[in-house]
N, C-alpha and C positions, 0 to 999 in steps of 0.2 A: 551622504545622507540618504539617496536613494536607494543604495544597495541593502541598507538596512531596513527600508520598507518593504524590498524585496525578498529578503530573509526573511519577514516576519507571512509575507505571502505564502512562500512557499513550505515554512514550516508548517503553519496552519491548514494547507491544503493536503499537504504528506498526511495530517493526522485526521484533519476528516476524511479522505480517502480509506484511511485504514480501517477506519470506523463505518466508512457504509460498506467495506466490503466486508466486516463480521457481521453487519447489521443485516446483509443479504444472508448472508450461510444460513445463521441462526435464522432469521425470517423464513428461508423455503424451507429447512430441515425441520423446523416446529413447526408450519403449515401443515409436513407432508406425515411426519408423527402424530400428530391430532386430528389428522381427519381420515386415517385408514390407519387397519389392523397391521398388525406388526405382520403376520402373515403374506395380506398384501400389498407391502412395502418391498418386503422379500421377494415376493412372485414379478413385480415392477422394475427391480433390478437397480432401486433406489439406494441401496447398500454398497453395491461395486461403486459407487462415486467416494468413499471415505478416502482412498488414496491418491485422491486426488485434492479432496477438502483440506485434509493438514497441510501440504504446503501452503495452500492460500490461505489459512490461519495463521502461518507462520510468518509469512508476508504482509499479513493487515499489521499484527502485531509490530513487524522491526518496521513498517511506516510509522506505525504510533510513536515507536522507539524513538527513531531516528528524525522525525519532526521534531519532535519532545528537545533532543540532544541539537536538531541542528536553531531552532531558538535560542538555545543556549550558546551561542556561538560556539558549539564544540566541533573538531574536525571530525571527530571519526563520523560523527553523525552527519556531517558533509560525506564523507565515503561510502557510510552505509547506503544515503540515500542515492549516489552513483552507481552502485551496486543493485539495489532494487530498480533503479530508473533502465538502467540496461537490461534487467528482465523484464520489466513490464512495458518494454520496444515489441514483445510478442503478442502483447495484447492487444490486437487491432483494431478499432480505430481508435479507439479515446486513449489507451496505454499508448500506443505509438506517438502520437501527438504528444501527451502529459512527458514519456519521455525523453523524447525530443527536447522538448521547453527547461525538462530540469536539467538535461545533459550540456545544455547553452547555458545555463545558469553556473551551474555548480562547477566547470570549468572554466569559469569567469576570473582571472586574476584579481579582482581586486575582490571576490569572494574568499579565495584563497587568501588573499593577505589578511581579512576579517575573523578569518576560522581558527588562525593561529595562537 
């Protein structure tokens, strides 16, 4: 019974994570659109950051994904979120911690036996 309060912990922080981390993009990037010219946005060099933005779009989104999938008791969405936990080991301090914490989770056997 515990492991299932724990599954539903860590679903639900997978997906609000994913969520304030669009919630930041979109926050500084219409902050920085709205209150200067396109021009000097340009001359700021606030435009070379876009290849960097999609992937972290693309990573808030499979946390949304994969919180969403690992509620459901589905595996992959156990894998996806082992997958994003081991990238966001880069993100110092608070990623390395959070994935720390899920990487002890989600290789938990009796999570595995759960996800099946």
């Amino acid at each position: 019974m515990a492991k299932e309060g724990t599954i539903k912990v860590l679903g639900i922080i997978a997906i609000v994570y994913g969520i304030l981390i669009l919630a930041l993009i979109i926050g500084v990037y219409s902050f920085a659109f709205a209150s200067y010219t396109f021009q000097y946005i340009q001359e700021m060099g606030v435009l070379s950051y876009f290849p960097i933005l999609v992937p972290m779009i693309i990573i808030a989104i499979l946390y949304i994904v994969g919180g969403i999938a690992f509620l459901k008791y589905k595996n992959w969405g156990r894998i996806l979120l082992i997958i994003l936990s081991i990238v966001n080991l880069l993100a110092f301090p608070v990623g390395t911690i959070m994935g720390i914490i899920y990487l002890i989770y989600l290789f938990n056997s009796e999570v595995k036996v759960m996800m099946q």
